[in-house]
Biopython code that builds the backbone (N, CA, C, O; Angstrom):
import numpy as np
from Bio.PDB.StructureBuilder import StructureBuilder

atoms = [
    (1, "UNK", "N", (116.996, 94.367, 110.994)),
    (1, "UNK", "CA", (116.765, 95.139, 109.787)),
    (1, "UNK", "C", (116.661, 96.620, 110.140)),
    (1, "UNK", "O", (115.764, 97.023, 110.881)),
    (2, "UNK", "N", (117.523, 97.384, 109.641)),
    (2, "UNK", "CA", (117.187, 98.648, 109.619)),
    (2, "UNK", "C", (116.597, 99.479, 108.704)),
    (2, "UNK", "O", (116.744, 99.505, 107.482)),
    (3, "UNK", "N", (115.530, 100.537, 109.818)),
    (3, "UNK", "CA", (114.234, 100.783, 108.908)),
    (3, "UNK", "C", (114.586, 102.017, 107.978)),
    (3, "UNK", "O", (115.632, 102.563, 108.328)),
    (4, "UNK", "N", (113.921, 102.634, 106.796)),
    (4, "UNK", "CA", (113.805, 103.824, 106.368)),
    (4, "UNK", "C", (113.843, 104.823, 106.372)),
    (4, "UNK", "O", (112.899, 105.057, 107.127)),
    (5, "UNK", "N", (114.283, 105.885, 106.063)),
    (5, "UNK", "CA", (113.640, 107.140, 106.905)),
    (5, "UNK", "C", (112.517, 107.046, 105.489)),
    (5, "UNK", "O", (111.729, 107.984, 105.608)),
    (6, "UNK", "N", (112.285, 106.438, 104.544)),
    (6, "UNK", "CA", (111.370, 106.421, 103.592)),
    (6, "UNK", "C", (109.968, 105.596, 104.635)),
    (6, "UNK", "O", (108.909, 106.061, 105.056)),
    (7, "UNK", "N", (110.599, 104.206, 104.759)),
    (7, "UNK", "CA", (109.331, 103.536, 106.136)),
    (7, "UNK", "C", (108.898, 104.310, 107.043)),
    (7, "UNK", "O", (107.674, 104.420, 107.109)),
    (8, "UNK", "N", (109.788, 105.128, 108.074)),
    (8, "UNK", "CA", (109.665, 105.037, 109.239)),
    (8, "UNK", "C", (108.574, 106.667, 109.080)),
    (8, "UNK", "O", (107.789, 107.031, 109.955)),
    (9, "UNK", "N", (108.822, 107.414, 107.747)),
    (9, "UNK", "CA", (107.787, 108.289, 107.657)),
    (9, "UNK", "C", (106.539, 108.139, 107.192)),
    (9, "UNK", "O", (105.650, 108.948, 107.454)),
    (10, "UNK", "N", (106.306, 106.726, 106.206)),
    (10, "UNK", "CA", (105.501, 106.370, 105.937)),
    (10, "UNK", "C", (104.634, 105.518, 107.283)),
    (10, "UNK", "O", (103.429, 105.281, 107.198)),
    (11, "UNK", "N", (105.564, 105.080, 108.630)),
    (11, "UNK", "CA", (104.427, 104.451, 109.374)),
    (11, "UNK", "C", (104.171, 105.869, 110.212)),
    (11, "UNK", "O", (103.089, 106.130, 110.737)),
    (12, "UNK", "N", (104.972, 106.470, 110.242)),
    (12, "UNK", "CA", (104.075, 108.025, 111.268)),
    (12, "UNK", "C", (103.122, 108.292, 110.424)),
    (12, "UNK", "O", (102.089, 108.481, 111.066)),
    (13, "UNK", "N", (102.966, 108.394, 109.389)),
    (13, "UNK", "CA", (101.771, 109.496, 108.572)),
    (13, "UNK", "C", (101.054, 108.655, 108.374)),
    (13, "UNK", "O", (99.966, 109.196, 108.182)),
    (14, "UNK", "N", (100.918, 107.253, 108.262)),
    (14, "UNK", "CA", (99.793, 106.089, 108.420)),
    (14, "UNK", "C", (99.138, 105.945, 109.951)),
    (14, "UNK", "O", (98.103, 105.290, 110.078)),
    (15, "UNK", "N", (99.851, 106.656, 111.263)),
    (15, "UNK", "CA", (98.950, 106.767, 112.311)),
    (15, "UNK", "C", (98.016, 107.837, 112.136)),
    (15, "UNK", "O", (97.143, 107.790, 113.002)),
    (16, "UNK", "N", (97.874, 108.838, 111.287)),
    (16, "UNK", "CA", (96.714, 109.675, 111.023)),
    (16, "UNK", "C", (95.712, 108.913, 110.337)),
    (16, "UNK", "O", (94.746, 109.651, 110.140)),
    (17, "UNK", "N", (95.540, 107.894, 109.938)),
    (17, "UNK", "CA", (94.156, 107.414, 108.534)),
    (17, "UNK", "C", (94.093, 106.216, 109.254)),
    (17, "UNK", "O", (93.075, 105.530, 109.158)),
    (18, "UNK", "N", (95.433, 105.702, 110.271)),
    (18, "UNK", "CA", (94.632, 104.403, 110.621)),
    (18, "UNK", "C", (94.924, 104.009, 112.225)),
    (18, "UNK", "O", (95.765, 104.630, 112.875)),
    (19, "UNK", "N", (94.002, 102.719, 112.889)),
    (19, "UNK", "CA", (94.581, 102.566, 114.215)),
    (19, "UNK", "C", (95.620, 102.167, 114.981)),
    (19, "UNK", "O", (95.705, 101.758, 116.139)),
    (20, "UNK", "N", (96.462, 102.379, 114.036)),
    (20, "UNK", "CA", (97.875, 101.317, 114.050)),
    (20, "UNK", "C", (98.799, 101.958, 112.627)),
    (20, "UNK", "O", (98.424, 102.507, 111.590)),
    (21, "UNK", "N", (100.185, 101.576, 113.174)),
    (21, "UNK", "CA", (101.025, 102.143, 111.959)),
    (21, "UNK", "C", (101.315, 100.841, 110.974)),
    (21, "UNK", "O", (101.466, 99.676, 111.342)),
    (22, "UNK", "N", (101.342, 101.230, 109.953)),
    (22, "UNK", "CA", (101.402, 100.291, 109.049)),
    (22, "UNK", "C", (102.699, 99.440, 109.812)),
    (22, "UNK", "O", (103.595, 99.918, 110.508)),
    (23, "UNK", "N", (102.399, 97.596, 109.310)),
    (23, "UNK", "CA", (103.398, 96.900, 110.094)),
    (23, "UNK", "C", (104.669, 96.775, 109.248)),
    (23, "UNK", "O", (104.785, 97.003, 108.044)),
    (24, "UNK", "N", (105.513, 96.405, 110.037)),
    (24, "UNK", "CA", (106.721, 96.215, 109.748)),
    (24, "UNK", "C", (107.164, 94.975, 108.066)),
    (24, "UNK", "O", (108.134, 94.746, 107.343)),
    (25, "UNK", "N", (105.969, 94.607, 108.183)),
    (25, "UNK", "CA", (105.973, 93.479, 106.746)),
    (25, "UNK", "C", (105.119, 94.235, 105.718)),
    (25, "UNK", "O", (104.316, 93.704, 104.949)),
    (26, "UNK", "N", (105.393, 95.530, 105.804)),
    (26, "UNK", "CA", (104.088, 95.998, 104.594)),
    (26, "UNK", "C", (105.370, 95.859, 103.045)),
    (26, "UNK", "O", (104.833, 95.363, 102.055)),
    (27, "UNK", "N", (106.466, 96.142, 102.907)),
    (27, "UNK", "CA", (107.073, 95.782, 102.021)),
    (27, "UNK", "C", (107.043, 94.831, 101.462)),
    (27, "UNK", "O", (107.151, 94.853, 100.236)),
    (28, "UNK", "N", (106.900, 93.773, 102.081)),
    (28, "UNK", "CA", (107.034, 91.944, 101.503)),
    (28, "UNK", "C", (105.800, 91.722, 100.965)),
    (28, "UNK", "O", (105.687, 90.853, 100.101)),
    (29, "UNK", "N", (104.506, 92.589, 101.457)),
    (29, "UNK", "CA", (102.797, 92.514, 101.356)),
    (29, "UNK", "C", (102.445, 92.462, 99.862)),
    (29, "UNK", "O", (103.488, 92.625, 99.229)),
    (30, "UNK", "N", (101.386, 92.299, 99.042)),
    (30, "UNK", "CA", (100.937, 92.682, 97.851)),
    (30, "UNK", "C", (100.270, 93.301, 98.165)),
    (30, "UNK", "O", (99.959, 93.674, 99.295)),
    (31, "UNK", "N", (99.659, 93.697, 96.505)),
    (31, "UNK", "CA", (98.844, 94.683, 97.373)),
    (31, "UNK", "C", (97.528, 94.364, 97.321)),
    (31, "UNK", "O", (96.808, 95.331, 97.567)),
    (32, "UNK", "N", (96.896, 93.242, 97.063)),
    (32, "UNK", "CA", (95.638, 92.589, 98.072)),
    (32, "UNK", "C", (95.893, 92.690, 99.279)),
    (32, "UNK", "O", (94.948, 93.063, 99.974)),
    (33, "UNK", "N", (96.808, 92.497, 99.765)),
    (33, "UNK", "CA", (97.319, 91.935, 101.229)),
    (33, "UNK", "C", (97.425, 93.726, 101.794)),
    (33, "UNK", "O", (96.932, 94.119, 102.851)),
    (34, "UNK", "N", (98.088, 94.501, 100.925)),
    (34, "UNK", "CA", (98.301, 95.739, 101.373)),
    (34, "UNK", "C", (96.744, 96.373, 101.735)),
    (34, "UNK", "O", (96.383, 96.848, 102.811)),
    (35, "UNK", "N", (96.196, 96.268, 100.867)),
    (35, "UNK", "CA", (94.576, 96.957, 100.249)),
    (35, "UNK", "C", (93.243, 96.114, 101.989)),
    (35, "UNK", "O", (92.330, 96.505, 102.717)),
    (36, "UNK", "N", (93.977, 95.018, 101.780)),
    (36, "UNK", "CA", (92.873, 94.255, 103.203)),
    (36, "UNK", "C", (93.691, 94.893, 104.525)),
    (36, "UNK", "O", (93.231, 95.148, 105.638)),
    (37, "UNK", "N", (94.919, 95.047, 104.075)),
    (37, "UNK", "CA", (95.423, 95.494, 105.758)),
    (37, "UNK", "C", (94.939, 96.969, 106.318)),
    (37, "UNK", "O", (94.412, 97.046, 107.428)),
    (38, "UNK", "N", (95.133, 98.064, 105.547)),
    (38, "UNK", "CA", (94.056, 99.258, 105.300)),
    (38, "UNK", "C", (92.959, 99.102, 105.437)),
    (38, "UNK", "O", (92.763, 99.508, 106.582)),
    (39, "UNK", "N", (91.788, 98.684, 104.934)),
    (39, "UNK", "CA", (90.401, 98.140, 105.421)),
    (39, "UNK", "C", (90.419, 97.898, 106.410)),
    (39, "UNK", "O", (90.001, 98.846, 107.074)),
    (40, "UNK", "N", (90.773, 96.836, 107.162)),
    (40, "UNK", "CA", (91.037, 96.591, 108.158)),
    (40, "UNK", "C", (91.316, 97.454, 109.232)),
    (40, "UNK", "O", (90.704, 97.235, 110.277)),
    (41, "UNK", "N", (92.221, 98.519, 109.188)),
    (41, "UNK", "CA", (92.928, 99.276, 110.188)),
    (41, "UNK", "C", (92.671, 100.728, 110.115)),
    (41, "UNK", "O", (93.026, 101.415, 111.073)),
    (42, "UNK", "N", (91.829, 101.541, 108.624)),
    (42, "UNK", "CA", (91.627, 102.764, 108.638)),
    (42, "UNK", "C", (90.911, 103.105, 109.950)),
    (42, "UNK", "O", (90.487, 102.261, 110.739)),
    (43, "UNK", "N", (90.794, 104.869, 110.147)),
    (43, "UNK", "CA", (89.796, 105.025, 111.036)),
    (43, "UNK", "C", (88.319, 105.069, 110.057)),
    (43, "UNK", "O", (88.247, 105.204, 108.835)),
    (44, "UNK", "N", (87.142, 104.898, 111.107)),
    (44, "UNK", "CA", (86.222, 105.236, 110.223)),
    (44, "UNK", "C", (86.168, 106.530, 109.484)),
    (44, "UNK", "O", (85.471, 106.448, 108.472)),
    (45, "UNK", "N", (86.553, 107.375, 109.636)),
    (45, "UNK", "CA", (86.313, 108.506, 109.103)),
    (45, "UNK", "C", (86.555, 108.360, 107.708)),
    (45, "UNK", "O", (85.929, 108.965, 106.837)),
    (46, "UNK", "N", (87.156, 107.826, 107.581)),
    (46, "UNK", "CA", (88.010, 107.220, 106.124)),
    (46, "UNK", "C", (87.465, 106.403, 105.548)),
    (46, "UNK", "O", (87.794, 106.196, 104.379)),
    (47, "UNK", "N", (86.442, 105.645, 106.153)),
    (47, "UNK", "CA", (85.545, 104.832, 105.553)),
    (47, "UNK", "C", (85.197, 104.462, 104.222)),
    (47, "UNK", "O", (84.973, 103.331, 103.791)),
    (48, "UNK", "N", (85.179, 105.608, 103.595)),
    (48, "UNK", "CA", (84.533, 105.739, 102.303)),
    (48, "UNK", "C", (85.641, 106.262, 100.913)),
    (48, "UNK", "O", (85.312, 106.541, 99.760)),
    (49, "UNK", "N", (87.113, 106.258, 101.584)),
    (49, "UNK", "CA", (88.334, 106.432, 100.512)),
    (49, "UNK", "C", (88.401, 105.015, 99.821)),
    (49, "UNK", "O", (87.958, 103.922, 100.175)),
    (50, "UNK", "N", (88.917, 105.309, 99.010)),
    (50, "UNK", "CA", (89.211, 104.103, 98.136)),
    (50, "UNK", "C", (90.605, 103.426, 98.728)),
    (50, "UNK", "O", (90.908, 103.942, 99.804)),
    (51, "UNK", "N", (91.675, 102.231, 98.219)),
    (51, "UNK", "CA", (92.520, 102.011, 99.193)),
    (51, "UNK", "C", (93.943, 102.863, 98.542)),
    (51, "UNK", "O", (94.968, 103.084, 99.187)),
    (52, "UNK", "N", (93.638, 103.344, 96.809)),
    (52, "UNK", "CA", (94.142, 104.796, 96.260)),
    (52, "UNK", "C", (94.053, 105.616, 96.680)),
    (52, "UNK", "O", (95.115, 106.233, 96.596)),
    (53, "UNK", "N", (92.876, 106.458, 97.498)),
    (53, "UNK", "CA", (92.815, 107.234, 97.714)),
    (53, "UNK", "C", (93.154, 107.426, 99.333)),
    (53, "UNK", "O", (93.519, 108.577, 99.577)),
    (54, "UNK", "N", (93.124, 106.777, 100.189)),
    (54, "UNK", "CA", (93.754, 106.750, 101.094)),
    (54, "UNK", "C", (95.293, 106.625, 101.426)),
    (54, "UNK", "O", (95.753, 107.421, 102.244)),
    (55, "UNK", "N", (96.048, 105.768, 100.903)),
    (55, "UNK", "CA", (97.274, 105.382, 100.529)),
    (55, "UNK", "C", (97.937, 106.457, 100.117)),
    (55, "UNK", "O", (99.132, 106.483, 100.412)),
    (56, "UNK", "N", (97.279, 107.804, 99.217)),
    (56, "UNK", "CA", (97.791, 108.485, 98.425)),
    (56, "UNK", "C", (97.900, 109.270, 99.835)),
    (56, "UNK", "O", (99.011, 109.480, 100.322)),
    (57, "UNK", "N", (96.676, 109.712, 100.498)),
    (57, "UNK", "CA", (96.924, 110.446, 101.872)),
    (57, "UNK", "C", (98.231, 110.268, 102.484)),
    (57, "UNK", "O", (99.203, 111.021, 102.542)),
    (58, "UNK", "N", (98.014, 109.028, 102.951)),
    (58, "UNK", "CA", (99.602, 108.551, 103.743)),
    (58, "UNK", "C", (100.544, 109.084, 103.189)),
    (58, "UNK", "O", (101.183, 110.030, 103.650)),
    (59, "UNK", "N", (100.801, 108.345, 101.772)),
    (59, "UNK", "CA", (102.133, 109.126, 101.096)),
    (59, "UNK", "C", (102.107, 110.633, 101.283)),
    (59, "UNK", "O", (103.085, 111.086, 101.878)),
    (60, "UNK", "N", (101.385, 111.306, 100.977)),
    (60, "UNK", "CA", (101.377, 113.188, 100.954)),
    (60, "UNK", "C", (101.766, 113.154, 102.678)),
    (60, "UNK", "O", (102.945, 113.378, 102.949)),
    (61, "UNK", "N", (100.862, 112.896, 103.767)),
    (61, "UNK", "CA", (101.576, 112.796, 104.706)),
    (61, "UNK", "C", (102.967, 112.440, 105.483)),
    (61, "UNK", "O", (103.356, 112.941, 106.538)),
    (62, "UNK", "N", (103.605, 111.465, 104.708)),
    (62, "UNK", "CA", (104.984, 111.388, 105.237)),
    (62, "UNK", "C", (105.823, 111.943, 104.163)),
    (62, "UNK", "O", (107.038, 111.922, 104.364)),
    (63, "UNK", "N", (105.310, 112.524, 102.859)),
    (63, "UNK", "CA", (106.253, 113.699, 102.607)),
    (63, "UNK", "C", (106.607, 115.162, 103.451)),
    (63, "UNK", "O", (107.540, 115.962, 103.529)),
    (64, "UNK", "N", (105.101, 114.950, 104.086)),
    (64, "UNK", "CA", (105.609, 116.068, 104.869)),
    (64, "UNK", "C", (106.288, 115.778, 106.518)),
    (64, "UNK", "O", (106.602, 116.726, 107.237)),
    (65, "UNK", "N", (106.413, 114.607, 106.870)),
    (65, "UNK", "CA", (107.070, 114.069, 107.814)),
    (65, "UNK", "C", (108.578, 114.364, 107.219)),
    (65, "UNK", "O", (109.435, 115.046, 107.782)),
    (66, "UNK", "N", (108.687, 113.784, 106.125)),
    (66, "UNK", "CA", (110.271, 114.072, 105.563)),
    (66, "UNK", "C", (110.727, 115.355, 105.326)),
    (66, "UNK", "O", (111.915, 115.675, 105.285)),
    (67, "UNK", "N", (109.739, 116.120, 105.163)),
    (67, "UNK", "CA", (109.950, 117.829, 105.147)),
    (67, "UNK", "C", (110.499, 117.845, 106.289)),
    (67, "UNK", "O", (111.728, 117.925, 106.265)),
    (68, "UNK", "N", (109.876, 117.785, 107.549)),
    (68, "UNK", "CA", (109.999, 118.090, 108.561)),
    (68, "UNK", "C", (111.197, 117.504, 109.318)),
    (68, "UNK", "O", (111.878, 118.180, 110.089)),
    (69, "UNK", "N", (111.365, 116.508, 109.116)),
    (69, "UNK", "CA", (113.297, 115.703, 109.234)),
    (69, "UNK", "C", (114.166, 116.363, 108.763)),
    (69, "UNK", "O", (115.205, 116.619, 109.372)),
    (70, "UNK", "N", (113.896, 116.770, 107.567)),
    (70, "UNK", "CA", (115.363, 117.200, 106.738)),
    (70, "UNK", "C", (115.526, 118.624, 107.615)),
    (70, "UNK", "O", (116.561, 118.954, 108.193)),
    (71, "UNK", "N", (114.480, 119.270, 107.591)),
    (71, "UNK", "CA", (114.375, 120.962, 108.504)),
    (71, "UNK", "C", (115.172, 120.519, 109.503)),
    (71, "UNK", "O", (116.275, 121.015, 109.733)),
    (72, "UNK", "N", (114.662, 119.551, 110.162)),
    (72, "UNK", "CA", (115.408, 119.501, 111.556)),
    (72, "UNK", "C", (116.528, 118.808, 111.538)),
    (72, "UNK", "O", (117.032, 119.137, 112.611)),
    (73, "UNK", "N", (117.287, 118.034, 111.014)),
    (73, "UNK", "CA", (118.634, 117.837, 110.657)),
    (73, "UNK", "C", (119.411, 119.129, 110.232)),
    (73, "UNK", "O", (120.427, 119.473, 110.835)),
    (74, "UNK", "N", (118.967, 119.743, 109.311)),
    (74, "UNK", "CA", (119.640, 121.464, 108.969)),
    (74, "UNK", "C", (119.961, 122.022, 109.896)),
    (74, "UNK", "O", (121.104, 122.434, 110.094)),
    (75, "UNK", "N", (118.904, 122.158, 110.734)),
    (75, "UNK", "CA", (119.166, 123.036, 111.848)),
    (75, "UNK", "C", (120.055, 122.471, 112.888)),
    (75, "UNK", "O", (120.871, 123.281, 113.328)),
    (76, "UNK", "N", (120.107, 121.032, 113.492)),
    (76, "UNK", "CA", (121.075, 120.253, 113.896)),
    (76, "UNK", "C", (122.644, 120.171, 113.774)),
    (76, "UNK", "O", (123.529, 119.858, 114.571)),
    (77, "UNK", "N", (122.637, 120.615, 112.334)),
    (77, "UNK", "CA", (123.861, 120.357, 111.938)),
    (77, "UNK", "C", (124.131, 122.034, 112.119)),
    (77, "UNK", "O", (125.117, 122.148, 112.846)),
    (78, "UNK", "N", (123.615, 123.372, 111.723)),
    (78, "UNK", "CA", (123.832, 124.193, 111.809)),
    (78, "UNK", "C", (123.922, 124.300, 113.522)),
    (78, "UNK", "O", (124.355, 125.387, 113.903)),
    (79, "UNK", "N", (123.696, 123.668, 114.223)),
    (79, "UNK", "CA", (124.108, 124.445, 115.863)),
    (79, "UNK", "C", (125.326, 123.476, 116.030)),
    (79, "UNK", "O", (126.307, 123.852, 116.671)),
    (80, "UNK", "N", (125.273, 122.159, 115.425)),
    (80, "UNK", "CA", (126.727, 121.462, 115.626)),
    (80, "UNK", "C", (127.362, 122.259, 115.425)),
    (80, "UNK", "O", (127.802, 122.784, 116.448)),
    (81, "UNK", "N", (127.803, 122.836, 114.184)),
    (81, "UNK", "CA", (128.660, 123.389, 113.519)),
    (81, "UNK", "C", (129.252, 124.968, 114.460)),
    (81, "UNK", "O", (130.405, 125.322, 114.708)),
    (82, "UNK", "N", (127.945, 125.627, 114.796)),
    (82, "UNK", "CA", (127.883, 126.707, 115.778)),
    (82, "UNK", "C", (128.842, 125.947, 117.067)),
    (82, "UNK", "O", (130.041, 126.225, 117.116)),
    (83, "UNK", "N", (128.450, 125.317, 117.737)),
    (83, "UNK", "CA", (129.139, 124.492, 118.608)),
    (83, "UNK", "C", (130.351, 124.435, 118.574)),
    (83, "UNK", "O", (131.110, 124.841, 119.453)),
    (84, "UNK", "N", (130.795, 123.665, 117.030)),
    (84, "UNK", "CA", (132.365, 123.050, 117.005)),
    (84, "UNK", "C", (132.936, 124.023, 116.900)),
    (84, "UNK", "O", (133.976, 123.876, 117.542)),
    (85, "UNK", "N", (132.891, 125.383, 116.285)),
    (85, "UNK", "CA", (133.564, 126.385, 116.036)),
    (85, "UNK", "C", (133.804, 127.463, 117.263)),
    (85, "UNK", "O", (134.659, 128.349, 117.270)),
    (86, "UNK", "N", (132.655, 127.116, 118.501)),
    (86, "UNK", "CA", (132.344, 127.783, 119.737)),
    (86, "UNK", "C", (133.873, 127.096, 120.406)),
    (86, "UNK", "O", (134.812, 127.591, 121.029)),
    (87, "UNK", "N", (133.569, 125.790, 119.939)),
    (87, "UNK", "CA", (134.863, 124.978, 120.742)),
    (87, "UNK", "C", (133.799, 124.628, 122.400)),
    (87, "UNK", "O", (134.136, 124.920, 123.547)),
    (88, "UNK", "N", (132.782, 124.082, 122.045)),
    (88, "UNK", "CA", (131.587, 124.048, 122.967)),
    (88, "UNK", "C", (130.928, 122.495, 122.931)),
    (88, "UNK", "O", (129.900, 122.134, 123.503)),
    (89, "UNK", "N", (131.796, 121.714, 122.118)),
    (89, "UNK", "CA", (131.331, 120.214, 122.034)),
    (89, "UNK", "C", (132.044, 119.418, 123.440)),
    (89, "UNK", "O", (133.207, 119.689, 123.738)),
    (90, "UNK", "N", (131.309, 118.512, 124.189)),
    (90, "UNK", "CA", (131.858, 117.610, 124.802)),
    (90, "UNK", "C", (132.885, 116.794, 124.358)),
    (90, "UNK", "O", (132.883, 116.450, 123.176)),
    (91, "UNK", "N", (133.387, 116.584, 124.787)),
    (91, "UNK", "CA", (134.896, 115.382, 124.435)),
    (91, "UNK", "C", (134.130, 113.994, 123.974)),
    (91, "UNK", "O", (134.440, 113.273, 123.025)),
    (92, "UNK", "N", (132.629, 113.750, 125.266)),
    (92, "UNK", "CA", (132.052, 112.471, 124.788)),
    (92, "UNK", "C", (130.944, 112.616, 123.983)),
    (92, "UNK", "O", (130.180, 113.370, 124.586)),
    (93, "UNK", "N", (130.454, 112.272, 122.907)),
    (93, "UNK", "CA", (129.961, 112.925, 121.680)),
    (93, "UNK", "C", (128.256, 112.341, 122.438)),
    (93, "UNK", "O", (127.220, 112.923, 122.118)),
    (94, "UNK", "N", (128.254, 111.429, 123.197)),
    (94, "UNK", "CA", (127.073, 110.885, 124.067)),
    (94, "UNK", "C", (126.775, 111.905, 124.832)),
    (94, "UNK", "O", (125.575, 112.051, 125.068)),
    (95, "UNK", "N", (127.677, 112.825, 125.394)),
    (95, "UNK", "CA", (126.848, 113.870, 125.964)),
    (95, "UNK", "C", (126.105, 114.606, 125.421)),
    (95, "UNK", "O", (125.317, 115.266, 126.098)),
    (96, "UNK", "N", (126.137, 114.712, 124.005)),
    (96, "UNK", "CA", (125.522, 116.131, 123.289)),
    (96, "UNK", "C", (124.051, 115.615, 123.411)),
    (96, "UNK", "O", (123.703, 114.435, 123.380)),
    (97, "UNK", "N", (123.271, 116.686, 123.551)),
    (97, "UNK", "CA", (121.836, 116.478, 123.742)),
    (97, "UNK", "C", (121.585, 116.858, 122.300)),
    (97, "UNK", "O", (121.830, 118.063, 122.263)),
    (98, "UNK", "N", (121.384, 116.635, 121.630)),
    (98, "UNK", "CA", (120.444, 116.919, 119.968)),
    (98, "UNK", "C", (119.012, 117.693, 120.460)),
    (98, "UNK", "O", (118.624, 118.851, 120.303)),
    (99, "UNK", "N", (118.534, 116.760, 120.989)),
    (99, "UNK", "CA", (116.676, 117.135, 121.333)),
    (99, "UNK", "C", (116.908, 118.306, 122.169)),
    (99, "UNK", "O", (115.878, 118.944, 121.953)),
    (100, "UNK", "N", (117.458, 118.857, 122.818)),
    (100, "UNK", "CA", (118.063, 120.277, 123.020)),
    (100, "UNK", "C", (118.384, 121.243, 122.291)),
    (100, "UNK", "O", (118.012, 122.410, 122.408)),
    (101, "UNK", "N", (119.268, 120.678, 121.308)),
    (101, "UNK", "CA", (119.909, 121.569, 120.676)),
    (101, "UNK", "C", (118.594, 121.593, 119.656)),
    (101, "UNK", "O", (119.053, 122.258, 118.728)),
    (102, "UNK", "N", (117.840, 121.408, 119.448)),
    (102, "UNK", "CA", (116.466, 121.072, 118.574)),
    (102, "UNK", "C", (115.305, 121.871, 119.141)),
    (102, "UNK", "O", (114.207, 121.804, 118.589)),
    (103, "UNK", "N", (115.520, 122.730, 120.367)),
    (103, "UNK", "CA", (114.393, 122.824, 121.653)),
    (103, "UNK", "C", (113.299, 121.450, 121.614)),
    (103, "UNK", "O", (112.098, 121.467, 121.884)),
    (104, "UNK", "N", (114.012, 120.460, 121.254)),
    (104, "UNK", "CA", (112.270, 119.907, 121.551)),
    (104, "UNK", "C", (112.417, 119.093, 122.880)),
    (104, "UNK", "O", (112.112, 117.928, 123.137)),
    (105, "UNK", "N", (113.062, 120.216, 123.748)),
    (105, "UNK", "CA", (112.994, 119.624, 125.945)),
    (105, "UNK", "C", (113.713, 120.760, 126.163)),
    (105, "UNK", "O", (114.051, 121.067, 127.307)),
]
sb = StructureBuilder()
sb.init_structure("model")
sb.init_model(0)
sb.init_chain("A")
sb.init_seg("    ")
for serial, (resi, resn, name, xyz) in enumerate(atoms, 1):
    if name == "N":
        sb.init_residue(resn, " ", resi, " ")
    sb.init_atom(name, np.array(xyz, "f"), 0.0, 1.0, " ", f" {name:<3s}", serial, name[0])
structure = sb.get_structure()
């Protein structure tokens, strides 16, 4: 199964509120099942959110995970593009380092 970029930001911004990223079956879950798995897994600090008011956290958090994807795809595609026009791309498209061209190494 391939995951989200809707999931896969929603389990990064669920490692801030809890000890573990939300699991891979939280879609199929209800939301009793959703609401006990949260209880279960918040940090304490969080103790005292409701499983609304926590949940709502997460979500605001991996909107801004998705902020932060789309930025960095833009910019990705803007040094590709810098690149292809440089005439500066490898022949094997496996060579291109992205996380380079990204500075993030």
């Amino acid at each position: 199964m391939s995951k989200t970029i809707d999931f896969i930001a929603l389990q990064a911004a669920s490692e801030s509120y809890c000890t573990s990223p939300l699991p891979e079956s939280w879609d199929e879950m209800d939301n009793d099942e959703r609401e006990e798995w949260l209880d279960d897994n918040r940090w304490p600090e969080f103790g005292g959110s409701t499983y609304e008011e926590l949940y709502g956290m997460i979500e605001t958090q991996a909107d801004n995970v998705k902020y932060a994807i789309s930025q960095s795809l833009d910019e990705l595609k803007e040094q590709l593009v810098k690149a292809a026009l440089n005439d500066a791309l490898p022949l094997d498209f496996n060579e291109i380092d992205l996380q380079a061209m990204l500075k993030l190494k």
